[in-house]
C-alpha positions in Angstrom: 67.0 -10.2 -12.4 67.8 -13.6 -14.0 71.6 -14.1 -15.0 73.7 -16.9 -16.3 74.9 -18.7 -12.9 77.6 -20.3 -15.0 78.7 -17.9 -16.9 79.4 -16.0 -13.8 81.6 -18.3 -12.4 83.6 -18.9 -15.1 84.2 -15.1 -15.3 85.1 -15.3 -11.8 88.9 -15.4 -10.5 90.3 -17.9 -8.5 90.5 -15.2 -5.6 86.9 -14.2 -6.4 85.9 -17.5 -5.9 87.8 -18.0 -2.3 86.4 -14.6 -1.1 82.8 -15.8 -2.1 83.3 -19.0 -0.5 84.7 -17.7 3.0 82.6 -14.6 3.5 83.5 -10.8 4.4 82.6 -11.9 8.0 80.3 -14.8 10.0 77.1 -13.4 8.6 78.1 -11.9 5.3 79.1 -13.4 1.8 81.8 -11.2 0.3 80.5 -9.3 -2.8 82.0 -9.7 -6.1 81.7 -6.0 -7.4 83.6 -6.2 -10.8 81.1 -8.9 -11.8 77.8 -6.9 -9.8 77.6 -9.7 -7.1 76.4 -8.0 -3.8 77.1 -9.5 -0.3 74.3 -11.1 1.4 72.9 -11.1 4.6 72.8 -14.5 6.3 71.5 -16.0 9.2 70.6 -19.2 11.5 67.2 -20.2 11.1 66.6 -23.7 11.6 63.7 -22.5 14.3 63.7 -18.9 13.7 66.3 -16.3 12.8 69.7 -15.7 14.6 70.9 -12.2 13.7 73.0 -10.1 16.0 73.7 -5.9 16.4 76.6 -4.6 14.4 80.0 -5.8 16.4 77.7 -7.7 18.8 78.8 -11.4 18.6 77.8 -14.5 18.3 75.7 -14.8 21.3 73.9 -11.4 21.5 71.5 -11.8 19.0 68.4 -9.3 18.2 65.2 -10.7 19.0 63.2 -12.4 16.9 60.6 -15.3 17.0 61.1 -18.7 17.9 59.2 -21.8 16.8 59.3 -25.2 18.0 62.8 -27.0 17.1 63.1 -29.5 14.3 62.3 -32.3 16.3 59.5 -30.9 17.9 57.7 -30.0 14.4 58.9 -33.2 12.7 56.5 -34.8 15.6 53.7 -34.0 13.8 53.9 -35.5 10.1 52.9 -32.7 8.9 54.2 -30.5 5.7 51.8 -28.2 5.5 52.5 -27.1 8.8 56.5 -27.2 8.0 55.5 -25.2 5.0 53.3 -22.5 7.0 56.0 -22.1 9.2 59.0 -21.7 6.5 56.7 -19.3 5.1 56.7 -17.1 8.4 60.2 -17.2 8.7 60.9 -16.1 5.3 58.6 -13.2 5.4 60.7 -12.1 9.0 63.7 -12.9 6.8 62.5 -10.5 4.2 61.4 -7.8 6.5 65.2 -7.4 8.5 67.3 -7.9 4.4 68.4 -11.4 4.8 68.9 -13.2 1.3 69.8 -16.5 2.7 68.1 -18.7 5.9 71.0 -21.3 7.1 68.4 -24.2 7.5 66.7 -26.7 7.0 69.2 -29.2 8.9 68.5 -33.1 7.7 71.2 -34.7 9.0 70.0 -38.4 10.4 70.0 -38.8 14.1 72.4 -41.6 14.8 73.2 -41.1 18.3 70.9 -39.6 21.2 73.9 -37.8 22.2 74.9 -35.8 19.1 74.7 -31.8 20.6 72.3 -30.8 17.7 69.8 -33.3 17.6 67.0 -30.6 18.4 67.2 -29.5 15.2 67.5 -32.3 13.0 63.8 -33.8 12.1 64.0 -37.5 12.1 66.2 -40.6 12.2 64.1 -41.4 9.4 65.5 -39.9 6.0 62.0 -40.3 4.0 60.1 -37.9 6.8 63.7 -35.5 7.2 63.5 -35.2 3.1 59.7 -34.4 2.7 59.4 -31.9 6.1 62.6 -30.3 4.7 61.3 -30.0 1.2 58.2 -28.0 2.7 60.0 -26.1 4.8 62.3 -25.0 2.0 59.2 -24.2 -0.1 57.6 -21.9 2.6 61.1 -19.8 3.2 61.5 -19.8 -0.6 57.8 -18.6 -1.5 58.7 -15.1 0.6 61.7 -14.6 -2.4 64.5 -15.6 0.8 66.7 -18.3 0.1 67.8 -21.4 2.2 70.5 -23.8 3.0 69.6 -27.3 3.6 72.5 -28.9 5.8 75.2 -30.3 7.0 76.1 -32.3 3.8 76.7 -35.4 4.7 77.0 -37.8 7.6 77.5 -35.3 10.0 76.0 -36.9 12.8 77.6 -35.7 16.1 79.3 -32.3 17.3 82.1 -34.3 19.4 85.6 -33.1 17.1 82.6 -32.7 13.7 86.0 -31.0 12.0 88.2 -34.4 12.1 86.1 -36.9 13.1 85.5 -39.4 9.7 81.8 -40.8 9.4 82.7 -44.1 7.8 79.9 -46.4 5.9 79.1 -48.5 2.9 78.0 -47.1 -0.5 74.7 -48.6 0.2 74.0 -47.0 3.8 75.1 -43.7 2.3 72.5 -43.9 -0.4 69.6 -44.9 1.6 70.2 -43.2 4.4 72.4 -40.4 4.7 71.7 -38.9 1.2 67.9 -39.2 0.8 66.9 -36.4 2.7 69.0 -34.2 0.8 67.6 -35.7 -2.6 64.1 -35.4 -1.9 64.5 -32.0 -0.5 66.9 -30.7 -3.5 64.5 -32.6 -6.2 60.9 -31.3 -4.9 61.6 -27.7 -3.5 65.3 -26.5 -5.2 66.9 -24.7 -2.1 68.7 -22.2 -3.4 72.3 -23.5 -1.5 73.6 -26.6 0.5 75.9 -26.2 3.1 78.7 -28.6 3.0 79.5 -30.0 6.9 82.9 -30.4 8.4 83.8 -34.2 8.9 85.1 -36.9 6.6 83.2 -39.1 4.9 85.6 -42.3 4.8 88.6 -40.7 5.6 87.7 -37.5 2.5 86.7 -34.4 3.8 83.3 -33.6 2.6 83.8 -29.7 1.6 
């Protein structure tokens, strides 16, 4: 069913809006029943899917398959493999009702000791754009959306809510922000997921 993104929104109230935003609980969007918005499953899936039983936590998660981590695919160059394996996950995704894969993750490896590294592709924003893009297609092909993340400049886990990520115009553009334009333009993910820090003092979300 196609309907008017915009016109949804700006039928939406400013409560509606929060409640969307936030989410009914960590896996859940809230639904938005006067307007016929149902709540979505979501779910980690960078490398596979994260989903856990009913009350069960964070950490006790249902099992499900796991491929190679970002960096591990990102090692071969290769986007039709990145799209084969988005594919798989989104057909997984499909079979357990999740609307919504949290991943790809692009953000630019700056320091060899940011916590996440594993799952970001590259330091290089061309190859983290392109990989992403495929990846986004596969998911996308089996009707599941994703989120391409952390936007922006969220390079390390050390205090990611405060700490400020602080650059030129220039290094923002042709680093930070490529991988999220080449993804976005070629394969459309359906969401982005804004990440915690500051960008030059302004928090990003």
């Amino acid at each position: 069913m196609q309907r008017n993104i915009h016109d949804l929104v700006a039928r939406m109230s400013l409560e509606e809006k929060a409640g969307l935003c936030s989410g009914a609980d960590f896996w859940h969007t809230k639904a938005v029943e006067r307007l016929e918005i149902p709540a979505m499953m979501v779910s980690d899936g960078p490398h596979g899917l994260r989903t856990q039983k009913e009350g069960g936590g964070v950490n006790d998660s249902i099992r499900a398959v796991c491929f190679p981590a970002g960096c591990a695919t990102a090692a071969s160059f290769d986007t039709e493999l990145m799209r084969r394996e988005g594919a798989a996950i989104g057909a997984e995704a499909q079979a357990v009702g999740l609307g919504v894969v949290l991943g790809p993750a692009v953000n630019i490896k700056r320091s060899p000791l940011c916590g996440r590294n594993f799952e970001y592709y590259s330091e290089d924003p061309t190859l983290a754009g392109m990989l992403a893009a495929a990846f986004i297609e596969g998911v996308q092909s089996q009707g599941v959306g994703t989120s391409i993340k952390h936007f922006c400049a969220n390079n390390q886990e050390y205090r990611r809510m405060t700490v400020s990520s602080d650059m030129d115009e220039r290094t923002l553009h042709e680093i930070y922000l490529t991988p999220f334009e080449i993804a976005v333009r070629q394969a459309q993910p359906w969401t982005v997921m804004s990440s915690y820090n500051r960008l030059n003092g302004g928090y990003v979300g």
